[in-house]
DRENRORO-895109 format. One record per atom (N, C-alpha, C): residue number from 0; residue in three letters; x, y, z. Coordinates in Angstrom, 3 decimals. Atoms other than C-alpha are relative to their C-alpha. Example, Ala and Ser with C-alpha at 12.3 -4.5 7.8 and 13.67 -1.06 7.14 Angstrom:
lumlum; guza; east; north; up
0; Ala; 0.890; -1.190; 0.000
0; Ala; 12.300; -4.500; 7.800
0; Ala; 0.900; 1.200; 0.000
1; Ser; -0.820; -1.190; -0.060
1; Ser; 13.670; -1.060; 7.140
1; Ser; -0.770; 1.090; 0.730
***
This chain:
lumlum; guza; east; north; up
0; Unk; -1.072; -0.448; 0.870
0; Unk; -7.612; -26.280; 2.062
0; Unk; -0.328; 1.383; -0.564
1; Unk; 0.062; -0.800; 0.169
1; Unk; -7.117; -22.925; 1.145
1; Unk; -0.324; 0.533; -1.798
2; Unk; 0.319; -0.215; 2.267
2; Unk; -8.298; -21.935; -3.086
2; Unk; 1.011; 1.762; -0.341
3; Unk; -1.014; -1.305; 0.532
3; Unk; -6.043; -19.570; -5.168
3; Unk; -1.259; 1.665; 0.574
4; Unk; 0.591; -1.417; -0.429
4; Unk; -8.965; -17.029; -4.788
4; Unk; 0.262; 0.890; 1.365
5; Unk; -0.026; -0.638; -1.475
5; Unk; -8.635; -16.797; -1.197
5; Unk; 1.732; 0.871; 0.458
6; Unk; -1.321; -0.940; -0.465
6; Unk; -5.370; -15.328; -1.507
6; Unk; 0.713; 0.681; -1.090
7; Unk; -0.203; -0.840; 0.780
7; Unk; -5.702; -13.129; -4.041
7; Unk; 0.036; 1.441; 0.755
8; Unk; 0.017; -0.976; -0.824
8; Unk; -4.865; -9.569; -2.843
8; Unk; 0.387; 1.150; -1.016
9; Unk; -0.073; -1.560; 0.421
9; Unk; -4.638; -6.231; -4.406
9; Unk; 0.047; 1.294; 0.620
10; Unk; -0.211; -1.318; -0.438
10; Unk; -3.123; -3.183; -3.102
10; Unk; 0.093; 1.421; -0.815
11; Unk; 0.174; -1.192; 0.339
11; Unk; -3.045; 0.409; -3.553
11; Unk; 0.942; 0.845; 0.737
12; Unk; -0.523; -0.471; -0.768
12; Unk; -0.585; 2.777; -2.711
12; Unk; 0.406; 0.979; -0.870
13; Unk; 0.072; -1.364; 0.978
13; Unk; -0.454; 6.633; -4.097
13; Unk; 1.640; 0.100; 0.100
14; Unk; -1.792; -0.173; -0.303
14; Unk; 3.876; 7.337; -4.992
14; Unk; -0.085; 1.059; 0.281
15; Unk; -0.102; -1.162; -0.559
15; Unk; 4.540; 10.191; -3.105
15; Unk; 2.208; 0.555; -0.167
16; Unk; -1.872; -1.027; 0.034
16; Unk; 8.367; 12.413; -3.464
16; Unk; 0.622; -1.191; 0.375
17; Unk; -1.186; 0.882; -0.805
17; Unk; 9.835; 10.013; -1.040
17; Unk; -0.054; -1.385; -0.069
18; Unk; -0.304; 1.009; 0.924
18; Unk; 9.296; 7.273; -2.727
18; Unk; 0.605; -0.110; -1.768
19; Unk; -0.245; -0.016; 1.354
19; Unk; 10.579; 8.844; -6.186
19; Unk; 1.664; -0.249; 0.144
20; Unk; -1.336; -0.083; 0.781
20; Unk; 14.063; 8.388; -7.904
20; Unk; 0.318; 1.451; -0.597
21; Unk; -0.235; -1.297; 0.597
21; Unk; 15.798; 11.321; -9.777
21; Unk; -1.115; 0.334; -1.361
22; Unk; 1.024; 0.245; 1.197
22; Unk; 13.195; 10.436; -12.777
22; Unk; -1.279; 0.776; 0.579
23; Unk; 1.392; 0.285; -0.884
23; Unk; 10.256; 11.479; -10.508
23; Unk; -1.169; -1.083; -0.097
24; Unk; 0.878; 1.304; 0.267
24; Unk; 9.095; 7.915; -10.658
24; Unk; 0.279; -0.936; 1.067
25; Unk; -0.452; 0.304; -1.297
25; Unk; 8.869; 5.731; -7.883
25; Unk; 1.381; -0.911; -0.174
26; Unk; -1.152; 0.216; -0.059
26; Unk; 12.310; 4.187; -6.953
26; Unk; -0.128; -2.138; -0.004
27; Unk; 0.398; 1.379; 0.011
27; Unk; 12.752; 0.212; -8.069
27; Unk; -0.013; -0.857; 1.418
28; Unk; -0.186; 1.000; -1.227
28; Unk; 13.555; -1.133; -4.760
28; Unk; -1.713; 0.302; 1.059
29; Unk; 0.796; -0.537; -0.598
29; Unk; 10.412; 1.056; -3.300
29; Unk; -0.795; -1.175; -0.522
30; Unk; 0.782; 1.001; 0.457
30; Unk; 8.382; -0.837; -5.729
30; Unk; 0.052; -1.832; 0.390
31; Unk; -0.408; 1.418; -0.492
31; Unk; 10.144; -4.219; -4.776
31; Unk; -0.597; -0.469; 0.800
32; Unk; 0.132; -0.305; -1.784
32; Unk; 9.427; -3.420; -1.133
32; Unk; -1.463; -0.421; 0.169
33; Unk; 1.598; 0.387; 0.318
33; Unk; 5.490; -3.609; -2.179
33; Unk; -0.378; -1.067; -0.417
34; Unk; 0.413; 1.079; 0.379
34; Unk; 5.489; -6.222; -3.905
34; Unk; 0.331; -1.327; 0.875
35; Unk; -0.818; 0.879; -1.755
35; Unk; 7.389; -8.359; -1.135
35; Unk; -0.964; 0.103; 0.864
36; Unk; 1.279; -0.192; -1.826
36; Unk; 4.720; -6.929; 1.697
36; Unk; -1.264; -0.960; -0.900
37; Unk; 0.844; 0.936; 0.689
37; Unk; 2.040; -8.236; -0.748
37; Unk; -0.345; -1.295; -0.652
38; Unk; 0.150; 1.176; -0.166
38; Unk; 3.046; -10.937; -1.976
38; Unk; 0.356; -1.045; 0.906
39; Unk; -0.720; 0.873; -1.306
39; Unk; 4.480; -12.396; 1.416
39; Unk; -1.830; -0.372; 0.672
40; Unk; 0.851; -0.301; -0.183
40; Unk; 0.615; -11.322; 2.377
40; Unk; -0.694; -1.055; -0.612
41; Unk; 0.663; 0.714; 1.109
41; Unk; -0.842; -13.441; -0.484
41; Unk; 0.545; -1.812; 0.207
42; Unk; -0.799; 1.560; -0.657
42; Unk; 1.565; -16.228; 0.801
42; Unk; -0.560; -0.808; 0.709
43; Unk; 0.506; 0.660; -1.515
43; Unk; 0.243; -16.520; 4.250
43; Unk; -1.140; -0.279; -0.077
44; Unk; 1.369; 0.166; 0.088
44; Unk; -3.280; -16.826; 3.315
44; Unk; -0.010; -1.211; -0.972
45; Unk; 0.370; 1.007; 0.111
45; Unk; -2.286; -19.811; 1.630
45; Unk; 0.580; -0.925; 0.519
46; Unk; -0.808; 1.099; -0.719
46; Unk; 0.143; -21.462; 4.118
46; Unk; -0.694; -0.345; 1.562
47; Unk; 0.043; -0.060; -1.516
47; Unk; -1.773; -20.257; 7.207
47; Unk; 0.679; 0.380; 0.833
48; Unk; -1.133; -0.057; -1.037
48; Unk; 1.232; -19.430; 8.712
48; Unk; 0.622; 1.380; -0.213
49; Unk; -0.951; -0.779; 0.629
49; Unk; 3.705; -16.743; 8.587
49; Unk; 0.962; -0.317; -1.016
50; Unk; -0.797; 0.459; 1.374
50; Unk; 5.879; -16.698; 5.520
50; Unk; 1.204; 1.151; 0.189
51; Unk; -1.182; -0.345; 0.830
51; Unk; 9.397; -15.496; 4.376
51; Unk; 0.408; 0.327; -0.926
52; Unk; -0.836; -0.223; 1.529
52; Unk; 10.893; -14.395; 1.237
52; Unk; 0.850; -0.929; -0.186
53; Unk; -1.190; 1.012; 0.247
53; Unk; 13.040; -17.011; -0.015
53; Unk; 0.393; -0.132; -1.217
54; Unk; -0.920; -0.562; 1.199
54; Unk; 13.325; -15.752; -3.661
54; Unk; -1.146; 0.870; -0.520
55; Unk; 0.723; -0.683; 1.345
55; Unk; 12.364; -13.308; -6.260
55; Unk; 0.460; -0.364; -1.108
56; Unk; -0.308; -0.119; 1.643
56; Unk; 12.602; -14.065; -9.758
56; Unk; -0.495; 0.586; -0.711
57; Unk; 0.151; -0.649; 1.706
57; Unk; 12.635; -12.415; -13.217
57; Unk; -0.735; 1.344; 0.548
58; Unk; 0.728; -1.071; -0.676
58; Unk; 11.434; -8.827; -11.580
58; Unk; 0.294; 0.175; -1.105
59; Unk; 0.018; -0.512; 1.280
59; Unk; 10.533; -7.305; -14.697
59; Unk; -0.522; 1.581; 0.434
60; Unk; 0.301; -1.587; -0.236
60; Unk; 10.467; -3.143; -14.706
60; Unk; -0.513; 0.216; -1.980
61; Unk; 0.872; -0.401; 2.124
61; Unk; 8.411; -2.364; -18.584
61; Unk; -0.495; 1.435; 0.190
62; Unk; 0.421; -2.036; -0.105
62; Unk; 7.268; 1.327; -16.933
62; Unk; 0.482; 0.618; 1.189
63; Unk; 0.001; -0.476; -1.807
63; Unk; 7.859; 3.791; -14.264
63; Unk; -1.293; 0.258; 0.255
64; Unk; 0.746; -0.472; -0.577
64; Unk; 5.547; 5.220; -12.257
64; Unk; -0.015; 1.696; 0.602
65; Unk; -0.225; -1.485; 0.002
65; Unk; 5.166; 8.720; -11.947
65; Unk; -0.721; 0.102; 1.771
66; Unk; 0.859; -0.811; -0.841
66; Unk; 4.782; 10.594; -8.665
66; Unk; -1.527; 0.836; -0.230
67; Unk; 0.945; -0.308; 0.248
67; Unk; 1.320; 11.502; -8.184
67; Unk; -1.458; -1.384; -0.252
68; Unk; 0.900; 1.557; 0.202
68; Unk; -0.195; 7.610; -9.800
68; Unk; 0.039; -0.740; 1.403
69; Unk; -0.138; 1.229; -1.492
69; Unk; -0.906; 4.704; -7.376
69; Unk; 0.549; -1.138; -1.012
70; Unk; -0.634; 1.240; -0.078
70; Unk; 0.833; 1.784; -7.747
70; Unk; -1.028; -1.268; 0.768
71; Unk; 1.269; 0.958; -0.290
71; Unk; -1.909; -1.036; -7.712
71; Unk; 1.009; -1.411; -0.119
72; Unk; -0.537; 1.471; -0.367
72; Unk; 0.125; -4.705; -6.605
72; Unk; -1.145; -0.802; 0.224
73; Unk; 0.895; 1.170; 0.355
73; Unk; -1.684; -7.274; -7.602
73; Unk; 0.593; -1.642; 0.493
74; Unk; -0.599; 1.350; 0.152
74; Unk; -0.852; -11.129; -6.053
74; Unk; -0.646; -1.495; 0.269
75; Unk; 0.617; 1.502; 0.162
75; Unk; -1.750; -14.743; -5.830
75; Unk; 1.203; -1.302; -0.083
76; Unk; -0.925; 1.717; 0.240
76; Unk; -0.546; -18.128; -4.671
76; Unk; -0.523; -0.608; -1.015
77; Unk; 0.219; 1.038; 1.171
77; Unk; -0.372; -20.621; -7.638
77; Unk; 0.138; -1.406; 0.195
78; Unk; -0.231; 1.029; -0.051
78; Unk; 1.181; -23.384; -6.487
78; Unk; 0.445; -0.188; 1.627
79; Unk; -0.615; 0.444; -1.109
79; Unk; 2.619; -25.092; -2.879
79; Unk; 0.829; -1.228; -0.302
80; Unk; -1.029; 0.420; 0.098
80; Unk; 5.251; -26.895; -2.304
80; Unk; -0.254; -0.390; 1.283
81; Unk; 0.262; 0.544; -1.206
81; Unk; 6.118; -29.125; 0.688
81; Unk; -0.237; 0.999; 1.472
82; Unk; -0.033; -1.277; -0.643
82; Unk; 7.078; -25.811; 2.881
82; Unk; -0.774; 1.633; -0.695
83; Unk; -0.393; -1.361; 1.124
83; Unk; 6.813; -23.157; -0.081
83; Unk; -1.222; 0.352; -0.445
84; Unk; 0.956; -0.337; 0.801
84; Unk; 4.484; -21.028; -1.394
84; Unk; 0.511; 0.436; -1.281
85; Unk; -0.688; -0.663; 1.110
85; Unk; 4.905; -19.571; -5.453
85; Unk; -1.346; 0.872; 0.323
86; Unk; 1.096; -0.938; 0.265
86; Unk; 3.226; -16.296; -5.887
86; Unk; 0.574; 0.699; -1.206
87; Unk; 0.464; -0.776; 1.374
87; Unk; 2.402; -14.434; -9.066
87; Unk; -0.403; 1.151; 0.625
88; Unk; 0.327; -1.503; -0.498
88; Unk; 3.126; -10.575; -8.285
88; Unk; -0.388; 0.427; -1.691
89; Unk; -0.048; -1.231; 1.132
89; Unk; 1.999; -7.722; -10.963
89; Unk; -0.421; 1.393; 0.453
90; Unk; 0.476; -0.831; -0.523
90; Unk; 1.708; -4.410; -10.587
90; Unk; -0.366; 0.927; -1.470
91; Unk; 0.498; -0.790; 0.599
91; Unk; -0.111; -1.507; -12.228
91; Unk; 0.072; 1.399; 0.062
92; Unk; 0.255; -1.396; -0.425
92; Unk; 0.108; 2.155; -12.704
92; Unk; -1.339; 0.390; -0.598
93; Unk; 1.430; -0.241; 0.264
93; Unk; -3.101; 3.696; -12.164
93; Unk; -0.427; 1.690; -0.063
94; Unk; 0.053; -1.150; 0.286
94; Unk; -3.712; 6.991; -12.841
94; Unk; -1.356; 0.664; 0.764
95; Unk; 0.463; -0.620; -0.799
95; Unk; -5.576; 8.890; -9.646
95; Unk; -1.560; 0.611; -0.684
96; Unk; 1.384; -0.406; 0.468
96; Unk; -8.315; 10.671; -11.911
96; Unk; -0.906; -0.874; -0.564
97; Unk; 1.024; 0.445; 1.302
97; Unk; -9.579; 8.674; -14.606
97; Unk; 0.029; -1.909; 0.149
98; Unk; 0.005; 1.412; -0.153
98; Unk; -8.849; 4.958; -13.235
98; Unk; 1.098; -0.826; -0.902
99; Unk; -0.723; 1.070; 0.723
99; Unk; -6.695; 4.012; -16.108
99; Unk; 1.168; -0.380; 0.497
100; Unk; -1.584; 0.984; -0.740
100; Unk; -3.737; 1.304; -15.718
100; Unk; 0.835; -0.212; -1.045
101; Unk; -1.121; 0.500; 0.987
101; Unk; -0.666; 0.322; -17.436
101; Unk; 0.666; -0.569; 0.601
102; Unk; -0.700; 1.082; -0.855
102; Unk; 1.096; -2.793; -16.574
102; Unk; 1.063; 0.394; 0.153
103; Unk; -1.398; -0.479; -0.524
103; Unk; 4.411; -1.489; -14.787
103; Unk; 1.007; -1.277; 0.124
104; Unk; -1.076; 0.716; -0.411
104; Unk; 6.440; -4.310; -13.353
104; Unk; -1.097; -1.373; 0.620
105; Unk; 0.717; 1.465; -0.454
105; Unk; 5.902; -8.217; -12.722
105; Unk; 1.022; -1.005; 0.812
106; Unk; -1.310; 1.193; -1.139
106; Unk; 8.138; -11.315; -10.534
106; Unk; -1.206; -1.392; 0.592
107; Unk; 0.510; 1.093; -0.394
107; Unk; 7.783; -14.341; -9.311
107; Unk; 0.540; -0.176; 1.442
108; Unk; -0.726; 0.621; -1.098
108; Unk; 8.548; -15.647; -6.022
108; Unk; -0.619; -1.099; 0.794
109; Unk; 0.348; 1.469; -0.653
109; Unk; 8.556; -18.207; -3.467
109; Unk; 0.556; 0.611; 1.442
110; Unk; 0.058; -0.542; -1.544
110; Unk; 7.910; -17.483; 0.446
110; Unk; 0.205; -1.620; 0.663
111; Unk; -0.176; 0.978; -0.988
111; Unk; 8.594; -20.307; 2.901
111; Unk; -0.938; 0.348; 1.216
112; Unk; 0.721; -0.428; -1.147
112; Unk; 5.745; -20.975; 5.760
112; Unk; 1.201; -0.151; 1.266
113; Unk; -0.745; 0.202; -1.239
113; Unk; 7.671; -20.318; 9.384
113; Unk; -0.746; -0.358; 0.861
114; Unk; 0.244; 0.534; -1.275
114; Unk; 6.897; -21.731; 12.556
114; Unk; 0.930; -0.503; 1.167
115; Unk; -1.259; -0.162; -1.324
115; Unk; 8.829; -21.316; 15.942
115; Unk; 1.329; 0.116; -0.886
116; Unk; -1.614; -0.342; 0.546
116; Unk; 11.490; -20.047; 13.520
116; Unk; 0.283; -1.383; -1.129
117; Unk; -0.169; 0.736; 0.823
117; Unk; 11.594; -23.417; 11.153
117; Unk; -1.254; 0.031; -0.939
118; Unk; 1.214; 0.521; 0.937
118; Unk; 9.457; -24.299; 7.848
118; Unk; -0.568; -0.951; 0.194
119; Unk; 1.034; 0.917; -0.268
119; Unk; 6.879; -25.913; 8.533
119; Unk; -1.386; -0.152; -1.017
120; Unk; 0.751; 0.364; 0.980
120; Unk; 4.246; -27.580; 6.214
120; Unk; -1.179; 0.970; -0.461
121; Unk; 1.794; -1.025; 0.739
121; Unk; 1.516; -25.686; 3.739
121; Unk; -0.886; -1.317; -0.320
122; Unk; 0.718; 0.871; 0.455
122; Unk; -1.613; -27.165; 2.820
122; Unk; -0.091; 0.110; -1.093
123; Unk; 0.098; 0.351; 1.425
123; Unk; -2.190; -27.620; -0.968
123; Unk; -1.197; 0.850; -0.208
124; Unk; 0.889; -1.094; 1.029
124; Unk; -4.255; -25.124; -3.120
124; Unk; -0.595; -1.084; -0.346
125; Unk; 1.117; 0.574; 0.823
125; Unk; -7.262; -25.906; -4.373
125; Unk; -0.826; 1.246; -1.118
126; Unk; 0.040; -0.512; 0.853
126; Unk; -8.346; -24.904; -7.761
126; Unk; -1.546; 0.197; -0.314
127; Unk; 0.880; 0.149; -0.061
127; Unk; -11.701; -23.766; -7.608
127; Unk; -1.667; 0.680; -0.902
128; Unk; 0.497; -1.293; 1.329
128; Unk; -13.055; -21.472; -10.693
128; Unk; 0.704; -0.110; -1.402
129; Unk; -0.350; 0.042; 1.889
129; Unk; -12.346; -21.558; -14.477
129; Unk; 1.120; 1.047; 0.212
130; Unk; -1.248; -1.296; 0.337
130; Unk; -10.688; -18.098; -13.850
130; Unk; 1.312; -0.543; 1.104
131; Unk; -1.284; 0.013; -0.950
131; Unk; -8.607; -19.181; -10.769
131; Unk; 1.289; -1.072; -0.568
132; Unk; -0.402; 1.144; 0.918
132; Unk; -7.689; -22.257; -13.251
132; Unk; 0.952; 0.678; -1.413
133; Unk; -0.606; -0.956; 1.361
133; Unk; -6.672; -19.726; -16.127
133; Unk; 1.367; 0.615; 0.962
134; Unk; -1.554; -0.377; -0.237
134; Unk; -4.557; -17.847; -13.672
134; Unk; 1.453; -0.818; 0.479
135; Unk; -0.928; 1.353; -0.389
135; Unk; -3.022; -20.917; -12.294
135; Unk; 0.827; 0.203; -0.919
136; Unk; -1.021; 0.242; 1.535
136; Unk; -1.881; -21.744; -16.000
136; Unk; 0.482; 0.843; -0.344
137; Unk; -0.786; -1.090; 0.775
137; Unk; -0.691; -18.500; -16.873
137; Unk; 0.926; 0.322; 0.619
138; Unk; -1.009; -0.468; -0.742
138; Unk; 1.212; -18.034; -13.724
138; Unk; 0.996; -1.221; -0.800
139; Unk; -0.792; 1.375; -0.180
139; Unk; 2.920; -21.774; -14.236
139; Unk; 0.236; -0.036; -1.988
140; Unk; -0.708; -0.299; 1.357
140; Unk; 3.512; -21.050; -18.381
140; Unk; 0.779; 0.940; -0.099
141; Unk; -0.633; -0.851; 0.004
141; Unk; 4.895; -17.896; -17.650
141; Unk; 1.019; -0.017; 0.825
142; Unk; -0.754; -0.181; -1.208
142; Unk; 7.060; -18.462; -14.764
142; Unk; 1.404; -0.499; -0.409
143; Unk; -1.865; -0.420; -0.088
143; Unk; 10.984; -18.408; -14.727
143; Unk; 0.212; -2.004; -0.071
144; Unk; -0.533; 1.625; -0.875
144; Unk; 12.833; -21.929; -14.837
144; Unk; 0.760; -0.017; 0.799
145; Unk; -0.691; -0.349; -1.295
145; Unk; 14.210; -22.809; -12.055
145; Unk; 1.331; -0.640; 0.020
146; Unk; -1.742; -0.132; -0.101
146; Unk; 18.096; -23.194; -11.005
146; Unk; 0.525; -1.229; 0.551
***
């Protein structure tokens, strides 16, 4: 069985012009776009399989991002579901010289494992660290109710 750690993932990606808006900050859907590749990424490493998008919730925007910063996406499966993964995105602006971050934008979602084109079963997380146990709970207190 796969443990939240193992599909923890953190990216990096410097905003360049053509990813900005008229603001010179990167553009929300750009950012979306990242967090989707990453956390779809963060998915599959706990379904085994290929995964899907099958929702985003509560995308929260709290900063931009200035051309020039990186955009640090941060994600992690929390939970499984019979097909489904939940992942806990966040991202960070990080500021190229000096390392510092400021929490930009956060979401929730849920990927579906595929196989020959249908969902097909995940194996169950295993909880295997105090911290992977903390983020568990913080993803699953914080997370959206569902519809």
């Amino acid at each position: 069985m796969p443990s939240i750690s193992q599909t923890h993932i953190v990216n990096r990606m410097r905003v360049q012009p053509t990813h900005a808006n008229n603001y010179d900050s990167a553009h929300g859907g750009i950012v979306m776009k990242w967090m989707d590749e990453i956390g779809a990424m963060a998915a599959m490493r706990a379904a085994r399989e290929s995964c899907v998008t099958a929702q985003m919730s509560r995308v929260d925007f709290e900063r931009p991002i200035p051309i020039g910063d990186n955009a640090l996406v941060d994600a992690y499966a929390y939970e499984t579901g019979r097909t489904s993964v939940k992942v806990h995105i966040q991202v960070e602006r990080e500021h190229p010289h000096t390392g510092e971050t400021e929490a930009t934008t956060s979401a929730y979602a849920t990927f579906v494992a595929i196989e020959d084109g249908k969902p097909t079963p995940v194996p169950d997380l295993t909880v295997e660290t105090d911290k992977c146990e903390r983020l568990r709970a913080m993803a699953l207190d914080d997370e959206p109710d569902e519809q």
